[in-house]
N, C-alpha and C positions, 0 to 999 in steps of 0.2 A: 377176489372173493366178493366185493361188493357188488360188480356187475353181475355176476355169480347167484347169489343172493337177491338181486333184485328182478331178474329173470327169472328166477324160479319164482318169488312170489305173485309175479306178475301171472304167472301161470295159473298157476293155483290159485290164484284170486276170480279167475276170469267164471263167471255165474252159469251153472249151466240149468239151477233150476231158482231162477228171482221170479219167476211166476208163484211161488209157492214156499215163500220167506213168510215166516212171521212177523207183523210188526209187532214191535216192542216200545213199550213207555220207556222215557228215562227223565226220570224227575227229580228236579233239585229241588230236596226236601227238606229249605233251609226255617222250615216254624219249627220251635219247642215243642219234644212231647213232655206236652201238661196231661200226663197219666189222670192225673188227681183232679184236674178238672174237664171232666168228659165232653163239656159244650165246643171248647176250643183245640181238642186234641184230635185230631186229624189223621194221625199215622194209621188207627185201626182203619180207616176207609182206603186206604195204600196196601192194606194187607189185605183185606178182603177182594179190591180190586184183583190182584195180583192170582186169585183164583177163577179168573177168566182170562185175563191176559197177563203176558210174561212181562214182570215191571225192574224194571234197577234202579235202587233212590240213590241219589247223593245225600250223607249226612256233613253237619257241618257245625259242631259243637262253639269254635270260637275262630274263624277265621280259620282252620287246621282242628286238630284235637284235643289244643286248648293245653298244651302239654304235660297231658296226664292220661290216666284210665278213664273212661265215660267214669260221669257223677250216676250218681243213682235213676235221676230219671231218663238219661240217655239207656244206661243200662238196660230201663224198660220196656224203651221207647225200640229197639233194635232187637230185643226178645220178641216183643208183639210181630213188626218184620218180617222175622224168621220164622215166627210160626205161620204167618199167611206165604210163605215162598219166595220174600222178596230178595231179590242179588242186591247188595248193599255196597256201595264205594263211600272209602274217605276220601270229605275234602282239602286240598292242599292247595296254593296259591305260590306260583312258579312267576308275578311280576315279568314276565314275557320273556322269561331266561335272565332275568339281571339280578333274582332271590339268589344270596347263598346257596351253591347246591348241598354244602353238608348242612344247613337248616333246613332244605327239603326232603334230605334223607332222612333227618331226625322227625321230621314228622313221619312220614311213613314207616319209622320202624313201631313209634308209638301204636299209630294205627295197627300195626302187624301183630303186637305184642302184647296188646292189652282189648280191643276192639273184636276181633272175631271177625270180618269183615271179608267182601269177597273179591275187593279189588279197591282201586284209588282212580280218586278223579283229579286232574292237574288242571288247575284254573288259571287263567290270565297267561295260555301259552303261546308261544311266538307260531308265527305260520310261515317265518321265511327261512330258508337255507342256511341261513348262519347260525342259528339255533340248535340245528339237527346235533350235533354233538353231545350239547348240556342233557337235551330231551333222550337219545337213546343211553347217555350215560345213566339215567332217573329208569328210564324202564328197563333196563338187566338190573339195576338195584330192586324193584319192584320184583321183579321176579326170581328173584334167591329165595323170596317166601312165598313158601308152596303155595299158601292158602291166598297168595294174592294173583289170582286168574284175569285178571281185567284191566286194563289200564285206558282208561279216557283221557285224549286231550282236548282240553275246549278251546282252539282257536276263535272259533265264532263269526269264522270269514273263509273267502278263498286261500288255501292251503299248499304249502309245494308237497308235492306226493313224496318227496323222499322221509315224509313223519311213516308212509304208510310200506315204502322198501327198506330202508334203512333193517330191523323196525325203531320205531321211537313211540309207537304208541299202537293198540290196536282197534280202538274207534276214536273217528277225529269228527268233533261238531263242526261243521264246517257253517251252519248258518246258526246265527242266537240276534234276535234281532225284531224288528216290531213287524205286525199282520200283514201293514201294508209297506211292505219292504220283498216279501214274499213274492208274490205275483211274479215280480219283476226277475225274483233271483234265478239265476241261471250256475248250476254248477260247473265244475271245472271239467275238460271233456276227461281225464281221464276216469273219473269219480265212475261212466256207465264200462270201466272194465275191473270192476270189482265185485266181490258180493255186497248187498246192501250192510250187513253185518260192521261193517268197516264205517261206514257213515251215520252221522247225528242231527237234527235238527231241534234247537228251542225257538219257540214264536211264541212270541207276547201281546199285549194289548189286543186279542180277537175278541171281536165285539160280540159272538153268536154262536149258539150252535152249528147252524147253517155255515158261516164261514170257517166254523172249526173242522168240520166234515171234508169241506171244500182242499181247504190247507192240508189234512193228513192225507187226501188222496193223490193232491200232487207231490206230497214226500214219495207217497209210493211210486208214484212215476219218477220219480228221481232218483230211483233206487236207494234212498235210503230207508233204515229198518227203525234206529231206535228216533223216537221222537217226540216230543209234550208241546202240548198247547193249551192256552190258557188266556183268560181277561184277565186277569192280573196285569199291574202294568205298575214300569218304575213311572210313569205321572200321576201316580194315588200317590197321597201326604206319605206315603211310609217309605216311598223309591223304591221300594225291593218287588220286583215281580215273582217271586219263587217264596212265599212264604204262606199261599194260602192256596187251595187247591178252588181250581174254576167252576163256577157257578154251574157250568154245566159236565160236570165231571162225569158222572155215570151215564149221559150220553157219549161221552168221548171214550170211556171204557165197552161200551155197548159197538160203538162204532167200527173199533179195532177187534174188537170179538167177532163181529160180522165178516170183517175183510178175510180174517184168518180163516175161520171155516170156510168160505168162499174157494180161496185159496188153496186148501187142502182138500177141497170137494173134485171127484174128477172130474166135472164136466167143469170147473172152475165158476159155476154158474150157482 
């Protein structure tokens, strides 16, 4: 059954039109929505984005969903969201398969059951073989509930493909990692017989527009789809690169707007 299973999706993975993927943001959209104070609340520019390009945010109330219902201003903060289009995953922290798996279940039922949400993102997940078990035990739990469509794993490194035959997950971040670390990254050979859909890339500390531009074009030669870049960086006092959106953000939305059309255009031109 499993070689069974992983021949067919190898099949069906295999791209016959990655010329004409959309790229897609996926943004860990770990700031507070401060509804109430409009200078510093950010999500409405996530939602507006979202009507040019296809975006998925990770939210991330307390480490997990804080275990409870959103508070009122999440509540908001994920209404605003929904109304600009955005595909929304909770976050969950999997400690590289050594979490409790029924404390990872209990987050994601919370998330299922009180959130609205359109899928879960697994943080801190192993990338090696001996995992595979914990991780697709987590995604057939993920997927008892309907409304959870999406499951991410964030490896954030090279990956053993049985996350993506198995399945154990159905997009794997395989790079999360600083600008210039990039360059250099070389993905794994099987990653060009897949759809891009299956792959993710985070990049941090990009100094530029210009090198932002640069970085999402060779995701796209890399075939992968969803992806965020940003100045942001964990060396500012606060360590967290994922809590404030990049100085040049609606260049980076403008940017991926372009490629698509491009893309979708027949002459590709």
């Amino acid at each position: 059954m499993g070689a069974l299973l992983t021949t067919s999706l190898a099949c069906s993975a295999i791209k016959p039109e990655i010329a004409t993927a959309q790229v897609k943001i996926l943004i860990p959209l770990y700031s507070y929505p401060t509804w109430y104070n409009p200078p510093t609340y950010t999500w409405p520019q996530v939602a507006d984005a979202a009507r040019q390009v296809p975006i998925t945010a990770i939210i991330n109330p307390n480490n997990g969903p804080d275990n409870g219902p959103p508070n009122r201003d999440y509540a908001r903060g994920i209404q605003d969201l929904k109304q600009g289009g955005v595909t929304i995953l909770g976050y969950v922290a999997t400690n590289y398969g050594k979490r409790d798996i029924n404390q990872v279940k209990a987050d994601i039922d919370i998330y299922a059951k009180h959130f609205q949400l359109d899928g879960i993102f697994l943080d801190e997940a192993a990338s090696s073989s001996d995992k595979l078990d914990y991780y697709q035990n987590i995604y057939k739990h993920i997927k008892t509930q309907p409304q959870l469509q999406m499951v991410v794993l964030n490896q954030g490194t090279q990956t053993d493909q049985g996350y993506l035959t198995r399945p154990a997950g159905d997009t794997l971040v395989i790079f999360e990692n600083y600008s210039t670390a990039w360059n250099q990254y070389q993905p794994q050979s099987y990653v060009k017989n897949y759809q891009p859909q299956h792959f993710s890339c985070l990049i941090h500390t990009v100094p530029d527009a210009a090198t932002m531009k640069q970085h999402i074009n060779q995701a796209v030669a890399r075939n992968i789809q969803y992806l965020y870049v940003t100045d942001d960086s964990p060396d500012h006092p606060d360590k967290d690169p994922w809590n404030s959106l990049p100085s040049y953000w609606q260049e980076e939305i403008n940017h991926i707007q372009s490629l698509n059309q491009k893309a979708q255009s027949p002459s590709g031109n």
